[in-house]
Kinemage of the C-alpha trace (Angstrom):
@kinemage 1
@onewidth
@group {chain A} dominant
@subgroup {mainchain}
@vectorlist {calphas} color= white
{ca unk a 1} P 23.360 15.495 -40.873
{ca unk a 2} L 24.158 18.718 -39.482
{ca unk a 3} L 27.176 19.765 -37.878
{ca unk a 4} L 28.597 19.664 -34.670
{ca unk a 5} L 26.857 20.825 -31.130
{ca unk a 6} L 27.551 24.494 -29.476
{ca unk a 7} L 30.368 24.654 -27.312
{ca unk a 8} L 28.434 25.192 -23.570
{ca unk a 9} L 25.293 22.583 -24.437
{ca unk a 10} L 26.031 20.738 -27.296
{ca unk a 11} L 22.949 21.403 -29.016
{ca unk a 12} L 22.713 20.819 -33.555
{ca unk a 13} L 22.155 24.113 -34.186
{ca unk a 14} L 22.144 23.250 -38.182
{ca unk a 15} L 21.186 20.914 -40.802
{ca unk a 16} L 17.795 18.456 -40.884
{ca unk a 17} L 18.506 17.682 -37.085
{ca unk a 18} L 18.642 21.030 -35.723
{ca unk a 19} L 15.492 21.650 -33.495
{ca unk a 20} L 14.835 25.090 -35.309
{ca unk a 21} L 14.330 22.329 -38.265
{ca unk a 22} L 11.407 20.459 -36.671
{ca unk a 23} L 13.519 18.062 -35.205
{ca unk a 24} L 12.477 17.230 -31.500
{ca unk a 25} L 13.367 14.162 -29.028
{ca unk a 26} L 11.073 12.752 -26.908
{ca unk a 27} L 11.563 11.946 -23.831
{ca unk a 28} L 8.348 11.368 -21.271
{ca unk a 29} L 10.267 11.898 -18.553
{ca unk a 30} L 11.656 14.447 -19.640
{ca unk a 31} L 15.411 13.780 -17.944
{ca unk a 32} L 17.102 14.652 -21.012
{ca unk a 33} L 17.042 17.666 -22.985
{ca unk a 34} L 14.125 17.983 -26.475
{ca unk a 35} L 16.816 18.616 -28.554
{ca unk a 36} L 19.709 16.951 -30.265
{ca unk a 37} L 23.299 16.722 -28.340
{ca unk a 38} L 26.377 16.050 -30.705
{ca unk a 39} L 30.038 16.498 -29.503
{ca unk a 40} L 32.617 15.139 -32.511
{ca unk a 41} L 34.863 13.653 -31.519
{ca unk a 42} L 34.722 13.746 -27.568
{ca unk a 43} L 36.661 11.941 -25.200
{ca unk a 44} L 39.569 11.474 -28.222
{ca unk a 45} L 42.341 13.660 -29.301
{ca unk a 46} L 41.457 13.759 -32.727
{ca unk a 47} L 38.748 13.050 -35.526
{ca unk a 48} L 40.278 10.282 -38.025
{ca unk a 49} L 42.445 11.889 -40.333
{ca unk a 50} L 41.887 11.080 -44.751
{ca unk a 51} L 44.993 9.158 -44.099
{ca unk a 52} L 43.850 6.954 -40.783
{ca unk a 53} L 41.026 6.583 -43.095
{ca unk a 54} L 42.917 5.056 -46.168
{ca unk a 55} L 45.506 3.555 -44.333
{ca unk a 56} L 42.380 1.174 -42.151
{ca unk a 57} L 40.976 0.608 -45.415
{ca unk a 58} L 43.838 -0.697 -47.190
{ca unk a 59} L 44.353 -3.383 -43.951
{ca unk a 60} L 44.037 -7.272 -45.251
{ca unk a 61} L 40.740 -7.916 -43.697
{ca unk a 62} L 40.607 -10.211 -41.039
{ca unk a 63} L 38.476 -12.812 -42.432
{ca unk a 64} L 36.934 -13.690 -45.713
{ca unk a 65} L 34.902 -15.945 -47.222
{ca unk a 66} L 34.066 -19.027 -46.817
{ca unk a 67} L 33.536 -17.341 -43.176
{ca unk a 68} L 34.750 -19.880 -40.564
{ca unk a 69} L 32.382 -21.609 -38.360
């Protein structure tokens, strides 16, 4: 997938989704940039850690089947 944007535009610089790949978003009106914007992880304080990961996981789920109508 490529990893994560440049620090002053946000723009995949590597990976299948980097423009210097072939990749290239269209837009006709041409309000947002041709390339691909990725920020991980913005607006929180932190990606998911292994354990966050393993500890959601391991939650009863909420519902199971026979699914309730």
């Amino acid at each position: 997938m490529g990893g994560n944007g440049r620090e002053d535009d946000d723009r995949v610089m590597t990976g299948p989704f980097a423009i210097a790949n072939g990749w290239n978003c269209v837009d006709p009106s041409r309000e947002v940039p041709s390339y691909l914007r990725r920020q991980f992880g913005a607006g929180f304080p932190h990606l998911p850690t292994a354990i966050d990961v393993s500890e959601c996981l391991a939650m009863t789920p909420y519902d199971s089947e026979p699914w309730e109508p």
